[in-house]
C-alpha positions as CSV (number, residue, x, y, z in Angstrom):
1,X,7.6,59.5,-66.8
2,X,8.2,57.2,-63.8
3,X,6.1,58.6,-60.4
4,X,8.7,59.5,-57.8
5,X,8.1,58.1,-54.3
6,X,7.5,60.2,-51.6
7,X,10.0,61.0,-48.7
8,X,9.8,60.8,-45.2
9,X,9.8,64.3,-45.0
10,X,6.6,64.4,-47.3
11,X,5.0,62.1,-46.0
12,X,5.5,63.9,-42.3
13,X,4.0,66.8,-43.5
14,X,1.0,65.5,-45.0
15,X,0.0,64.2,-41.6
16,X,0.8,67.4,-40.5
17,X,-1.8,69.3,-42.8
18,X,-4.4,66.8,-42.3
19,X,-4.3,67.4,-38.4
20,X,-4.1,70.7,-38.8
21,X,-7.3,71.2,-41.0
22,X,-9.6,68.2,-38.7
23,X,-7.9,71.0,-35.7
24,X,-9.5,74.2,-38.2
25,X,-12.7,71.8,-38.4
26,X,-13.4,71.3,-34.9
27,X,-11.9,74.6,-33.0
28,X,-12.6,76.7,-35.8
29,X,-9.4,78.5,-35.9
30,X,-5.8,76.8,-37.6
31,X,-3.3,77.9,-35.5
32,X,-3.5,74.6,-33.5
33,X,-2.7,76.7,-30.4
34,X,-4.1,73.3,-28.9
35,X,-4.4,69.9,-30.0
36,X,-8.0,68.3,-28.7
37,X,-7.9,65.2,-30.5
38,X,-4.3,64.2,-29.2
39,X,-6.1,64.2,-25.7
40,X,-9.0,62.1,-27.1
41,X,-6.4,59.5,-28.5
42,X,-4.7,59.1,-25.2
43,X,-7.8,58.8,-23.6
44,X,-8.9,56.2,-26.1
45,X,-5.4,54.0,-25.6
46,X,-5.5,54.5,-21.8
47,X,-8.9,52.8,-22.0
48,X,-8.0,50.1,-24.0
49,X,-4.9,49.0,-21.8
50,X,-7.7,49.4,-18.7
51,X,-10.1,47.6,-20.5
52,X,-7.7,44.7,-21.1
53,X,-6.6,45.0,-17.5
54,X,-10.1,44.0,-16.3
55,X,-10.9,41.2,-18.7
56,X,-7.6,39.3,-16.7
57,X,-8.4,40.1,-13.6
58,X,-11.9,38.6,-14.1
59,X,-10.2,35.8,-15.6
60,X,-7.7,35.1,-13.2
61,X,-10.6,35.4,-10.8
62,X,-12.4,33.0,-12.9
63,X,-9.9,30.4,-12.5
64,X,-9.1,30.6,-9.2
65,X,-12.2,31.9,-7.5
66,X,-15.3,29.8,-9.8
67,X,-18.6,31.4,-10.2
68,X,-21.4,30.4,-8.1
69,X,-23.6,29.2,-10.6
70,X,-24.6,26.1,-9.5
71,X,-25.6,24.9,-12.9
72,X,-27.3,21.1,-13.1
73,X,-23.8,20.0,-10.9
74,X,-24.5,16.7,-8.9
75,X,-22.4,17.9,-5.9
76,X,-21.9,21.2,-4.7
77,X,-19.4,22.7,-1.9
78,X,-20.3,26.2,-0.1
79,X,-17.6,28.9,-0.6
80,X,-17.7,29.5,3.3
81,X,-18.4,26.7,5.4
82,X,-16.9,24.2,3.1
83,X,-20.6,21.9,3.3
84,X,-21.2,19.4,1.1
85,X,-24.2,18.7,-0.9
86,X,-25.5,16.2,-2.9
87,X,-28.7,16.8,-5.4
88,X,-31.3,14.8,-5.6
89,X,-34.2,15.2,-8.1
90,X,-34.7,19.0,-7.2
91,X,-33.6,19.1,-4.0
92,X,-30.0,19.1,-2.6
93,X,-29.4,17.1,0.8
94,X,-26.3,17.7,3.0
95,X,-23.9,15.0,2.8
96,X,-21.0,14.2,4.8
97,X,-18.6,13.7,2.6
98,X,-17.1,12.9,-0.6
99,X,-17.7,8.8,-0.8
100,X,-21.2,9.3,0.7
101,X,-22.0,11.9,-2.6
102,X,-20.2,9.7,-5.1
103,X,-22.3,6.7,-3.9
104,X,-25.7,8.3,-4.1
105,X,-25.0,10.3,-7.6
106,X,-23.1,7.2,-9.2
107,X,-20.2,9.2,-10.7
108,X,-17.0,10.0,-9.4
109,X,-18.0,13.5,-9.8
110,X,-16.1,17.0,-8.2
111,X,-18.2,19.7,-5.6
112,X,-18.7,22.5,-8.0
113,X,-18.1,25.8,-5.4
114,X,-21.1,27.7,-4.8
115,X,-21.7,30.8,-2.8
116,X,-23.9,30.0,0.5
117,X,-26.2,32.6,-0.8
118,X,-27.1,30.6,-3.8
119,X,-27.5,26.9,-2.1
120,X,-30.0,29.0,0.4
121,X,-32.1,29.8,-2.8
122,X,-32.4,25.5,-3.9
123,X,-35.1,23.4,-1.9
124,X,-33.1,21.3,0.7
125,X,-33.7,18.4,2.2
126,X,-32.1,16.1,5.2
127,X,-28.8,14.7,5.7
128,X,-28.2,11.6,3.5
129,X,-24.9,9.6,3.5
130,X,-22.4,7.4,5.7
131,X,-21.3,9.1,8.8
132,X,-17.4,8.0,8.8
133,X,-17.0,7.2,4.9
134,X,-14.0,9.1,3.7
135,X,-14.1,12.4,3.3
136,X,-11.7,12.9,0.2
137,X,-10.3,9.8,-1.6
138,X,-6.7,10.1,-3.0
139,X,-5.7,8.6,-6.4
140,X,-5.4,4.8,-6.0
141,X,-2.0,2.9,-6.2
142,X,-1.4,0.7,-9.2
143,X,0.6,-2.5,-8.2
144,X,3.9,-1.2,-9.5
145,X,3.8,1.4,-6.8
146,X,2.4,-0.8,-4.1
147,X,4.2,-3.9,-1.6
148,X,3.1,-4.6,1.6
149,X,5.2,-4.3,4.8
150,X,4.3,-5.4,8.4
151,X,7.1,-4.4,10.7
152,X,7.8,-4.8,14.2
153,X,9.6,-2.1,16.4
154,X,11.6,-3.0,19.3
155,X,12.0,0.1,21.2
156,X,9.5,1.7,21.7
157,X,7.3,-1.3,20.7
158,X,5.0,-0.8,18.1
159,X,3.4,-2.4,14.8
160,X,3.2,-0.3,11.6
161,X,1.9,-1.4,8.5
162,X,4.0,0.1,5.1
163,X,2.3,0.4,1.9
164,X,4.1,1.1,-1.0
165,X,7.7,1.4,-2.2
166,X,9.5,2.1,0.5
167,X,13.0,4.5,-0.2
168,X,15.6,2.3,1.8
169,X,17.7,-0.8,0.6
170,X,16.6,-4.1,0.8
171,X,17.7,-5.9,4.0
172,X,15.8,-8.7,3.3
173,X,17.6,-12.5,5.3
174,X,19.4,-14.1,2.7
175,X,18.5,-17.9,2.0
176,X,18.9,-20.3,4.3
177,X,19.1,-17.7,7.3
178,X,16.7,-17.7,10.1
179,X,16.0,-15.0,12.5
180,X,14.4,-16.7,16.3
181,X,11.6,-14.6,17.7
182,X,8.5,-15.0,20.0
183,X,5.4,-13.0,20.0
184,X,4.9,-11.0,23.2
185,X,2.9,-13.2,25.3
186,X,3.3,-15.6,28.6
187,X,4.3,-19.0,27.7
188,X,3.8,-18.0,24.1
189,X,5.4,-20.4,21.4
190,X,9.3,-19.5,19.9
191,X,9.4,-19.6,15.9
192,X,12.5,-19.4,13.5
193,X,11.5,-17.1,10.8
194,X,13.2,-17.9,7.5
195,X,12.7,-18.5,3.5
196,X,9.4,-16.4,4.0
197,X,8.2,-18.8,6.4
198,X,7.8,-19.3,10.2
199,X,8.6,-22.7,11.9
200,X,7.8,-23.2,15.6
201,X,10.8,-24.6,17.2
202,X,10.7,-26.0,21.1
203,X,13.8,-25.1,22.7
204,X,13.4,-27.8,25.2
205,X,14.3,-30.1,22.1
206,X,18.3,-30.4,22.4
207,X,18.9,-32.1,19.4
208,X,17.2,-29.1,17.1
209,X,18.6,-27.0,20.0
210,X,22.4,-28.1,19.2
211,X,21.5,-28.7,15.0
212,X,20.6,-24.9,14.8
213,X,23.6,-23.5,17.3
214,X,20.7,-22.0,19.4
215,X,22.7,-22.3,22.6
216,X,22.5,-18.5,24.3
217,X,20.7,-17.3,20.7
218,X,18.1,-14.9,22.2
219,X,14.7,-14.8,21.3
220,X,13.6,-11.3,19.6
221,X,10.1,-10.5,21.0
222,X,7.4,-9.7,18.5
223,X,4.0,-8.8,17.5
224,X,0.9,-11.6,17.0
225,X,0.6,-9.4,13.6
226,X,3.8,-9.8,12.4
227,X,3.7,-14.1,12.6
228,X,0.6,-14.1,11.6
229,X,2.0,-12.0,8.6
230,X,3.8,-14.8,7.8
231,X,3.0,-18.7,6.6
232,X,3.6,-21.4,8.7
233,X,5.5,-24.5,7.7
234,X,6.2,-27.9,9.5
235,X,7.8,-27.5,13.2
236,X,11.3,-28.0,13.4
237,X,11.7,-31.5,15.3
238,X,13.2,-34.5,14.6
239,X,11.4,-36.4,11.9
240,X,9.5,-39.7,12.9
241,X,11.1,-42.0,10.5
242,X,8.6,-45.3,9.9
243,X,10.1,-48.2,10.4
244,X,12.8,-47.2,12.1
245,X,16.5,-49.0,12.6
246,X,14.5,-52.0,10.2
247,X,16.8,-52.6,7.3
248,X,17.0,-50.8,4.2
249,X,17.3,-51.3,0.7
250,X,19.3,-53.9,-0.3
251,X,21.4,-51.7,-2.7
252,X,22.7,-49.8,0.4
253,X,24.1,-53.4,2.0
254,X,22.4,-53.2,5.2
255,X,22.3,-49.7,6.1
256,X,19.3,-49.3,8.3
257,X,16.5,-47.2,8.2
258,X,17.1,-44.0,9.5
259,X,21.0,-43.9,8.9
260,X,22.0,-40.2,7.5
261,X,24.8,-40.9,4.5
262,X,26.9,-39.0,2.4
263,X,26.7,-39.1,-0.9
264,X,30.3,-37.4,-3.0
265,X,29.6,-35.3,-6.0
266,X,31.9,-33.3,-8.1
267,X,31.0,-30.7,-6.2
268,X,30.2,-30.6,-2.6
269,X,28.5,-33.7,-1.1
270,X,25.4,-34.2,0.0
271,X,23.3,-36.1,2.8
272,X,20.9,-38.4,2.7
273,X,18.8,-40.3,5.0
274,X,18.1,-44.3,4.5
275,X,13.9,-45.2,3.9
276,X,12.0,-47.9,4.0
277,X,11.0,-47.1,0.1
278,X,14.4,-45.4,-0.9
279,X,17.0,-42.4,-0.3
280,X,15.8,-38.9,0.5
281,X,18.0,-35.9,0.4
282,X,18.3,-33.7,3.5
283,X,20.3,-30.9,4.2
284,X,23.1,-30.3,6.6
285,X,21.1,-29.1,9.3
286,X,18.6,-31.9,9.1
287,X,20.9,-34.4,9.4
288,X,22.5,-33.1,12.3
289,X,19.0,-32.9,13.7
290,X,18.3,-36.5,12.6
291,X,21.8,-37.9,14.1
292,X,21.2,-35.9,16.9
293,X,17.9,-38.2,17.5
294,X,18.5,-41.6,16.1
295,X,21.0,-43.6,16.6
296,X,23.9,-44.1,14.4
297,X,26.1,-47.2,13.5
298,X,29.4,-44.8,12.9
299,X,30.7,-41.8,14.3
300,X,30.6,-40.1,10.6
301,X,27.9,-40.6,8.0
302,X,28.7,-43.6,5.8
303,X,29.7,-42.7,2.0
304,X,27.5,-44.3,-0.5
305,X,29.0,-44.2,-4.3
306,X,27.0,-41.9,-6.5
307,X,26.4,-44.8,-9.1
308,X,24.9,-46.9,-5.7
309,X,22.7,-44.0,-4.8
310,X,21.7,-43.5,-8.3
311,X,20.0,-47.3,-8.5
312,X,18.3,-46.5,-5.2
313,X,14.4,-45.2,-5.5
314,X,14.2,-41.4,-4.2
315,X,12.2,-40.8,-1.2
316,X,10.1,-37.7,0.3
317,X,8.1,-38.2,2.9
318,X,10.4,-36.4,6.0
319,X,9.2,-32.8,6.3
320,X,12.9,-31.5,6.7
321,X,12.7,-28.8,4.2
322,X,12.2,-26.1,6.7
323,X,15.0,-26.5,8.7
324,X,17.8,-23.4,7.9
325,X,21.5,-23.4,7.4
326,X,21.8,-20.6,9.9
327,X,19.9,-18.5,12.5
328,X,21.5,-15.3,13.8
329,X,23.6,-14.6,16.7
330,X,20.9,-11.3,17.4
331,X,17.9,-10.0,15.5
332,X,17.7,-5.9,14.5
333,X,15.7,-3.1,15.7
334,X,12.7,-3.7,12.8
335,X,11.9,-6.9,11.4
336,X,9.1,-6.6,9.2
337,X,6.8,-9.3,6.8
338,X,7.4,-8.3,3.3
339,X,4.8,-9.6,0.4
340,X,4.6,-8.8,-3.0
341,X,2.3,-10.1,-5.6
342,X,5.5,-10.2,-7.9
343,X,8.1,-11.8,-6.3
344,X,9.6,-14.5,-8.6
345,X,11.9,-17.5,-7.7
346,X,10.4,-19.2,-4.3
347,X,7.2,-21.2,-3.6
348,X,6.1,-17.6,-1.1
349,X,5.0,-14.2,-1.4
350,X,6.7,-13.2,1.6
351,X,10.2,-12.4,2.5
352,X,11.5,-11.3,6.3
353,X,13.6,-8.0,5.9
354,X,15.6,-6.3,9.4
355,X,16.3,-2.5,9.6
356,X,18.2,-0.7,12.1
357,X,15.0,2.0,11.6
358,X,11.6,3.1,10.2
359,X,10.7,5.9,8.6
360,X,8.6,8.1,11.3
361,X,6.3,9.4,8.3
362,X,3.5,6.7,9.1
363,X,0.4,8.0,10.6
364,X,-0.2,7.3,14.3
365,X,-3.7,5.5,14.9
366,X,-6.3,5.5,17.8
367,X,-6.3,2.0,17.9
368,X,-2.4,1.8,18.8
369,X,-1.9,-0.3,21.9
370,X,2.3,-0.6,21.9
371,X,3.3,-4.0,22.6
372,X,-0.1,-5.3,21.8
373,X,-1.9,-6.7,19.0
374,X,-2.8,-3.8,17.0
375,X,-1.5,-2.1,14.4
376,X,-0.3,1.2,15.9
377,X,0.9,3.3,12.5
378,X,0.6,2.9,8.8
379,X,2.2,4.8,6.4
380,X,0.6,5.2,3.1
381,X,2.1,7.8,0.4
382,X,0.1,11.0,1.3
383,X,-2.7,12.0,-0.8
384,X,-3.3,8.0,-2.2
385,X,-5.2,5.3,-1.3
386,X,-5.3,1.4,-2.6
387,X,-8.0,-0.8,-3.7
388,X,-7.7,-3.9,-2.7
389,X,-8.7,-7.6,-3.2
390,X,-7.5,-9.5,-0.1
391,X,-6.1,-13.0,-0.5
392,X,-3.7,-15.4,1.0
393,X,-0.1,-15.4,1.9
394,X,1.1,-18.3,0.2
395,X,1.6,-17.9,-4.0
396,X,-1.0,-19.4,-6.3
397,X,-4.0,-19.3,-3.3
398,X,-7.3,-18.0,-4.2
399,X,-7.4,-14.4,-4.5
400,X,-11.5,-13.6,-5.4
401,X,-11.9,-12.0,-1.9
402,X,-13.9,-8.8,-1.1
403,X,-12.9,-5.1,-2.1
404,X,-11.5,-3.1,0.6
405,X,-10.7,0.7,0.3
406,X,-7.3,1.6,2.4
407,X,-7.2,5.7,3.2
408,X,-3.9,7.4,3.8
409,X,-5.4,7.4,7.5
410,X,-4.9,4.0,7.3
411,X,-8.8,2.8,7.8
412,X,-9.9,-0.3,6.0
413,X,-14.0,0.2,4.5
414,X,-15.4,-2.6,2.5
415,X,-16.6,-1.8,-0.7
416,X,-19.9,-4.0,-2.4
417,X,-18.3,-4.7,-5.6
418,X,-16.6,-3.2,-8.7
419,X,-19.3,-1.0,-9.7
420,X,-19.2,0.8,-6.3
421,X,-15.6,1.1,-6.5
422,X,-16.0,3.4,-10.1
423,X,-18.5,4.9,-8.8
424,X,-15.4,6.5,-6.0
425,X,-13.6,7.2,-8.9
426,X,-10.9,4.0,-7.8
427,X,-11.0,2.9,-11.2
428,X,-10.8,-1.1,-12.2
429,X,-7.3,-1.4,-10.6
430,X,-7.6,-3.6,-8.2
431,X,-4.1,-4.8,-6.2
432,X,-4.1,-8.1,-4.4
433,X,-3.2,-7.5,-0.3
434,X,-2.8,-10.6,2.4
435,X,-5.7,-11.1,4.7
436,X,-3.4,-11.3,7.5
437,X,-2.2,-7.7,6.9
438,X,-5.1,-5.9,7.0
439,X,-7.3,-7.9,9.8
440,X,-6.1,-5.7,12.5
441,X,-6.6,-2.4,10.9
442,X,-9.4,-0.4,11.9
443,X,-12.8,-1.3,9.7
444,X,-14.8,1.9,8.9
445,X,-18.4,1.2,7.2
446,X,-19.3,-0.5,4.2
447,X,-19.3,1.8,1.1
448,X,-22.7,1.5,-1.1
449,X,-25.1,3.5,-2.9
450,X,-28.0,1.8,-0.1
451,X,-26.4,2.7,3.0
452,X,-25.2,6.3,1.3
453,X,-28.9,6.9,0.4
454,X,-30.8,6.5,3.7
455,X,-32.0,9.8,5.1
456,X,-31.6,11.0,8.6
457,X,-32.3,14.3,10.8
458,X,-29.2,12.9,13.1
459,X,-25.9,11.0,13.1
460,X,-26.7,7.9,14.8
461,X,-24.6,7.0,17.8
462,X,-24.1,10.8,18.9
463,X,-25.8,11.5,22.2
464,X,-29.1,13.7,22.3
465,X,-29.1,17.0,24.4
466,X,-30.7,16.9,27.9
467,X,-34.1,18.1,27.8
């Protein structure tokens, strides 16, 4: 016959007669007028949950508060005074900061947190590192994240240096315009800023003076860093044409040298000037220029045939390529240098942007002098930094210059070579940077593992107490 299952109700009162005869077992009497072991099993889960309760405190604990075992850890930090040491061998040396510890262990290591109770039980030696290395060193920029900005501000006047991508649209001149500016200095030299280059222009000079439209332009005032931010080309003068008014090629019929022509295209036409040696194409501004300061045989520029000028030999040897189609009536409240490594399409790295403002976000140096030389702010995303290789402004140059390490302080420190730089934990990304740029930031010391390892009882340059 088939075994019937058991009911609830069965089942219920099966538990009941087993408590009931462990309750006869242990009390000794059945009437379970009490029931001991229902206290003990509460006290056993109460326990447990307690139990569990402790083990994540201690590891919340754990995690935010680290044990002070100090371990075989090259750099340790004490819990209270936030000191830094460095071992060495068996014995741990104050350091001064991070870089110096990095140098002298070779490994972008951490400070492992240690009570000040336990680095008083290790054998301690004297201070070792680079007074004025960095103290932390932020995650390097990669060159998708970094550009380089020198800008000018007009009231109050100051330089600040922008690294990085900077959240504002691109006001950058458009071809052919020109900006005219001076630095701020007596008897100081007037340049037109434009294509990504700087051209001195004398204003005494009324045929460049009346080419450009620079009558009652006036000159923006700006920084030494800021031209020197940005490659200089040929002045903009008249060209001196060689042989001069002699006759030119026969194929013109007896235009002579130095005669600006026209030349009609499908499109719009274009100048010339005559050569000894051939024609060489100029633009409207340069003509003017040139019939401003040579003498012409007609009022209006003679028109050559296209099929003439094609049989005539092309010429190049005027440095006219400078000279821009327009400079503005008035300049803005920021003009700044813009490089980057990746601009595409023109023979610079450089670009001349204007702003109405800029970002106060930049950090204020010691160095700042206002309307002098120095760089007076830089502005570096917080919490980064930038190796650097500097180089020139102008594309294709030689790059292969030192290593630099730029702080979010905006501090400049040479580094020795590539090896030093991993050993900082900057990685091998290194992002080219114009000289020009960085010259007048302030230069902290040199970062390697010889200077970080020298031992001293004193930071030198700090004045002793009187005796």
């Amino acid at each position: 016959m088939a075994r019937r299952p058991a009911t609830r109700l069965q089942l219920s009162g099966h538990r009941f007669l087993l408590r009931r005869m462990a309750h006869a077992l242990v009390r000794g009497d059945a009437r379970m007028l009490d029931d001991p072991l229902r206290a003990q099993a509460v006290a056993y889960g109460a326990g447990c949950v307690l139990a569990a309760v402790a083990v994540a405190v201690c590891a919340v604990l754990a995690f935010v508060r680290p044990g002070s075992v100090p371990g075989d850890a090259p750099i340790l930090m004490a819990r209270d005074t936030g000191a830094l040491y460095v071992r060495i061998d068996d014995t741990v040396h104050p350091v001064p900061n991070l870089a110096s510890a990095r140098l002298i262990v070779g490994t972008p290591a951490h400070p492992v947190v240690v009570d000040d109770a336990v680095i008083a039980k290790l054998r301690r030696g004297p201070l070792v590192g680079i007074p004025g290395a960095p103290a932390q060193i932020g995650r390097p920029l990669a060159v998708d994240e970094l550009s380089w900005e020198l800008c000018d501000v007009a009231e109050p006047a100051e330089t600040v240096l922008v690294a990085g991508r900077a959240e504002r649209a691109t006001s950058a001149l458009r071809a052919g315009q020109g900006l005219l500016v001076s630095a701020r200095a007596v008897g100081a030299p007037t340049y037109v800023l434009a294509d990504g280059w700087r051209a001195q222009v004398d204003l005494r000079d009324i045929g460049v003076v009346r080419a450009l439209h620079l009558e009652g332009v006036p000159v923006q005032p700006v920084s030494q860093s800021l031209l020197d931010s940005v490659p200089e080309a040929p002045a903009l003068r008249a060209p001196v044409i060689p042989g001069l008014s002699a006759a030119g090629p026969a194929m013109l019929g007896g235009l002579a040298v130095g005669t600006v022509v026209r030349v009609e295209r499908a499109g719009a036409a274009e100048f010339y000037v005559v050569l000894t040696d051939g024609l060489q194409r100029i633009g409207r501004v340069a003509a003017n220029v040139i019939r401003f300061s040579v003498t012409q045989s007609a009022g209006e520029p003679p028109v050559v045939p296209a099929d003439v000028a094609a049989d005539v030999p092309v010429a190049d040897s005027l440095a006219v390529a400078r000279f821009p189609e327009r400079v503005l009536p008035r300049g803005r409240a920021v003009v700044c240098a813009r490089w980057d490594p990746k601009r595409t399409g023109t023979d610079t790295n450089t670009a001349v942007a204007v702003y109405d403002s800029l970002s106060s976000a930049a950090v204020q140096l010691a160095q700042a002098d206002g309307a002098g030389p120095n760089i007076d702010r830089v502005y570096i995303p917080e919490g980064r930094s930038a190796l650097v290789q500097a180089g020139s402004l102008v594309r294709d140059a030689s790059v292969g210059g030192p290593l630099y390490l730029l702080t979010d302080l905006g501090v400049l420190f040479g580094i020795r070579d590539a090896e030093t730089a991993e050993h900082l934990g900057l990685g091998e990304g290194v992002v080219p940077a114009p000289w020009p740029m960085l010259a007048r930031l302030p230069r902290g010391p040199e970062l390697n593992r010889d200077a970080a390892s020298v031992v001293r009882d004193v930071v030198p340059g700090v004045g002793a107490a009187p005796a």
